[in-house]
C-alpha positions in Angstrom: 0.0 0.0 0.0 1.5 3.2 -1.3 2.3 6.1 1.2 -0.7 8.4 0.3 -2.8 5.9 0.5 -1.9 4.7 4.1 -2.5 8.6 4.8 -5.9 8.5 3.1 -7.0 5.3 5.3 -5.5 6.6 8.5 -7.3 10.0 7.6 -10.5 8.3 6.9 -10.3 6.4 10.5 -9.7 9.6 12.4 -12.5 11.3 11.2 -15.0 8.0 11.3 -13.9 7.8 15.3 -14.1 11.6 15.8 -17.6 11.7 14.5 -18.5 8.8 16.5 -17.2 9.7 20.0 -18.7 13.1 19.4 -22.3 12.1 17.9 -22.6 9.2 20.2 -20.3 8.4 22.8 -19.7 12.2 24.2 -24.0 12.6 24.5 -24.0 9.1 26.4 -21.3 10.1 29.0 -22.7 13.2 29.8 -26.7 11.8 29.8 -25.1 8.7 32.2 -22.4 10.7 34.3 -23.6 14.4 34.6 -27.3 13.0 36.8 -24.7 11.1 38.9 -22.1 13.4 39.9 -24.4 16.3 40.1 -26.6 14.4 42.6 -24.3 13.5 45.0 -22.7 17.3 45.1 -26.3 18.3 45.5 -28.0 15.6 47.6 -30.7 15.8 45.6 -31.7 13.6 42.3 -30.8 15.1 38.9 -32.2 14.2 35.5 -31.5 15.0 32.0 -33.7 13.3 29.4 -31.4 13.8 26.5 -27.7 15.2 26.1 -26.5 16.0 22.3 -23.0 16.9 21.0 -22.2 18.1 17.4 -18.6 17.9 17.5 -18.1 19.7 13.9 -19.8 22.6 15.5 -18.5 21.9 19.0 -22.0 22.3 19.9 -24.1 21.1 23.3 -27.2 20.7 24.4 -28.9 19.4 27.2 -32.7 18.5 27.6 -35.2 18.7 30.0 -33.1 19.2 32.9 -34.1 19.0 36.2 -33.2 19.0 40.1 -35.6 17.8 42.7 -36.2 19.2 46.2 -34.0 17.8 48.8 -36.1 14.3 50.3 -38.8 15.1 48.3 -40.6 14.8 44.4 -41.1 18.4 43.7 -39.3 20.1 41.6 -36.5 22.6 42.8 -34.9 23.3 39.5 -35.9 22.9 35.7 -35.4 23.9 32.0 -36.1 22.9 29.1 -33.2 23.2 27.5 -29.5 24.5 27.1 -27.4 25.2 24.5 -23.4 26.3 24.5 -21.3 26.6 20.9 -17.8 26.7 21.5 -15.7 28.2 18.7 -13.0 26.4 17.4 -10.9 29.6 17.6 -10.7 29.0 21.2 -7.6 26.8 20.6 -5.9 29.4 18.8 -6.6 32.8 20.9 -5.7 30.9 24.0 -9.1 31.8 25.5 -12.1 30.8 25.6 -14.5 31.7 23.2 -18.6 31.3 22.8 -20.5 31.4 20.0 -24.2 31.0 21.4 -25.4 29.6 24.9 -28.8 29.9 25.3 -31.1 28.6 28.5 -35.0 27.9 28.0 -37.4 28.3 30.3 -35.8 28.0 33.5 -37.5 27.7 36.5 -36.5 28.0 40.4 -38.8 27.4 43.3 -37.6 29.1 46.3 -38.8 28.2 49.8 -38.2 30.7 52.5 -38.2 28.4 56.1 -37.4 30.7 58.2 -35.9 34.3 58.9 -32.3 32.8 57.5 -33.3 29.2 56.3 -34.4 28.3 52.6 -34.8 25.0 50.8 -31.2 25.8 49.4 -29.6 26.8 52.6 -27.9 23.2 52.5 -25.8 24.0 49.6 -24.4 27.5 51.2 -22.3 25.5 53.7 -21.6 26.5 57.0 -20.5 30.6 57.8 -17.1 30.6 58.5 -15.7 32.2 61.2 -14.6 35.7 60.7 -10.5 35.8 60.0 -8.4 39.0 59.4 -9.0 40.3 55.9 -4.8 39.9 54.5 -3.3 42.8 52.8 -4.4 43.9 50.1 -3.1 42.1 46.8 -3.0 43.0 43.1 -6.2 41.5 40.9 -5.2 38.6 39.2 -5.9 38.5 35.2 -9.1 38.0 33.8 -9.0 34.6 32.0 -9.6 35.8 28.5 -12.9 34.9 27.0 -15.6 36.0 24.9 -19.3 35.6 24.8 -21.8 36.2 21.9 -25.4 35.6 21.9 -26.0 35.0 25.4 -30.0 34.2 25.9 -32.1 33.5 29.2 -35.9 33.1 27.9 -39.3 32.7 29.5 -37.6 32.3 33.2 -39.4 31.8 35.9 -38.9 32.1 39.9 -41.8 30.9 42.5 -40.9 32.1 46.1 -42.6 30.4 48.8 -42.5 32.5 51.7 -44.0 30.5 54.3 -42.9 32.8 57.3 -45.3 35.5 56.3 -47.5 33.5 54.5 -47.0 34.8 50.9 -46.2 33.8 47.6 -44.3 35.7 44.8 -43.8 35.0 41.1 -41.1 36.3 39.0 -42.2 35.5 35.7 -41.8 36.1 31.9 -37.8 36.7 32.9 -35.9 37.6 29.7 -31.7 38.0 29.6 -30.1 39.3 26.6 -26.6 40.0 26.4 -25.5 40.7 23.0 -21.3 40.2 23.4 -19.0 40.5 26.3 -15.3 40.3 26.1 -12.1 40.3 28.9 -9.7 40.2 25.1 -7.8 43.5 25.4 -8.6 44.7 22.0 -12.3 44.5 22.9 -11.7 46.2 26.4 -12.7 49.5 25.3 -16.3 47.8 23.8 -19.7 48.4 25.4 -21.4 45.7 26.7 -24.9 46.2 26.7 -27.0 43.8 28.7 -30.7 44.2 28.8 -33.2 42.2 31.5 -36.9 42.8 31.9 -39.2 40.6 33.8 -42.3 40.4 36.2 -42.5 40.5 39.8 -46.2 39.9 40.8 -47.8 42.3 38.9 -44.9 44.9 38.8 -43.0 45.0 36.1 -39.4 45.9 35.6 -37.0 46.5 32.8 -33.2 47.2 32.8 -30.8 48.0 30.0 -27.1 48.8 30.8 -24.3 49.5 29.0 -20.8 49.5 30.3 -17.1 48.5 30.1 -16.5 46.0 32.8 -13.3 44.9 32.5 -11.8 48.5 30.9 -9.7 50.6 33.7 -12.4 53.3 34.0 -16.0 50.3 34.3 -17.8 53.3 32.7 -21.5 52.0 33.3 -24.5 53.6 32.9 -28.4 52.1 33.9 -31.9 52.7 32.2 -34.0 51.1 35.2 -38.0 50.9 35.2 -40.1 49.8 37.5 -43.7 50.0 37.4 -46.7 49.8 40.0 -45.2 48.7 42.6 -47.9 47.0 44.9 -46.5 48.6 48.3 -49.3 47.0 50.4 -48.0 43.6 49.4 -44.8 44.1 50.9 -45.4 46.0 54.8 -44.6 43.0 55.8 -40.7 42.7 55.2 -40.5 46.4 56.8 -38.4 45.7 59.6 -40.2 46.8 63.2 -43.1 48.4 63.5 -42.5 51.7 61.7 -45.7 53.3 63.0 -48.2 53.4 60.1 -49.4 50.9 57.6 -49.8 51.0 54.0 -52.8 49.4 52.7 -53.2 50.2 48.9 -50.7 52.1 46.6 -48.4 52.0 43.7 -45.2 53.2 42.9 -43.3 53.8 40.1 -39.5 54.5 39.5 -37.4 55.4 36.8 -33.7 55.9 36.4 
């Protein structure tokens, strides 16, 4: 067998495994391993119904993900589905670089126990004990990375709050950010985030733009809130603060 074509047949095996460990045998570690490790760093059971790897587009997704409650079949944590493209440029600008992540439909149910216990007070740890802060030290480097197309859509958080006897929803959350770069030739870009959602029946919208990791973090913040239930809250005032609010909105801008 001539030369080229041992190159040919040794090329043609590469490829046929690198197509198979990525279409098949990368999805099945990560759908069999993933649930596993994740629950026992949680202590609580983990599922993902599907895991899929493209790896000519260095693309992965994850399906119908989901974390239970601790001891119990209700749902702490869910989406329906994420989605990270790594470029292949990442190799050669010795940073990491993202094409796309997007998260769908995310959804977090918060139980408030107690005045400083929730469901996820568990995976806080402990408070450590208060040590002498050390001199101060310069900030290390910002790994270099960059980040296109970042999406968080139809999000949803449910707060129990069963010491005052109240629920909340934060619903219809939507995350854009657009790009966001640590590489120094980008350092002098805006990044322009924007965030709107629902709390209740108050809605809020946010759209910043700054330059986090420039030398001046020039930022400026378009907030709006509006109608604010204040009625709905009296009771998170701290004390009795001598009168009691029982119907108005508010509204603020910025």
């Amino acid at each position: 067998m001539s030369r080229n074509k041992k190159l040919s047949l040794a090329a043609a095996v590469i490829f046929v495994l690198y197509s198979l460990t990525g279409f098949f045998v990368i999805p099945y570690l990560v759908q069999k391993m993933l649930p596993e490790k994740l629950s026992d760093a949680l202590k609580r059971p983990v599922t993902i119904r599907e895991a899929r790897f493209n790896p000519y587009t260095l693309t992965l997704s994850l399906e119908d993900f989901s974390v239970a409650e601790k001891n119990n079949t209700s749902l702490f944590l869910s989406f329906n589905r994420l989605l990270v493209n790594v470029q292949m440029s990442s190799l050669f600008r010795l940073g990491l670089v993202l094409k796309e992540i997007s998260l769908d439909a995310p959804v977090i149910h918060i139980t408030r126990i107690s005045e400083t216990t929730f469901n996820f007070s568990d995976l806080l740890g402990k408070p450590e004990e208060e040590t002498p802060e050390p001199p101060e030290e310069q900030s290390p480097a910002v790994f270099p990375f960059s980040i296109s197309n970042l999406q968080i859509v139809n999000g949803e958080i449910k707060v129990d709050d069963q010491v005052v006897r109240k629920t909340h929803t934060i619903s219809n959350l939507y995350f854009s950010l657009p790009f966001v770069s640590s590489f120094e030739k980008h350092l002098e870009i805006h990044t322009k985030p924007g965030l709107k959602f629902q709390v209740n029946d108050t809605k809020i919208t946010a759209d910043v733009s700054a330059k986090p990791f420039a030398d001046s973090m020039e930022t400026t913040l378009d907030l709006n809130v509006s109608g604010i239930d204040l009625s709905s809250y009296m009771d998170y005032l701290p004390g009795d603060i001598g009168f009691i609010i029982t119907k108005g909105l508010l509204d603020v801008q910025s």
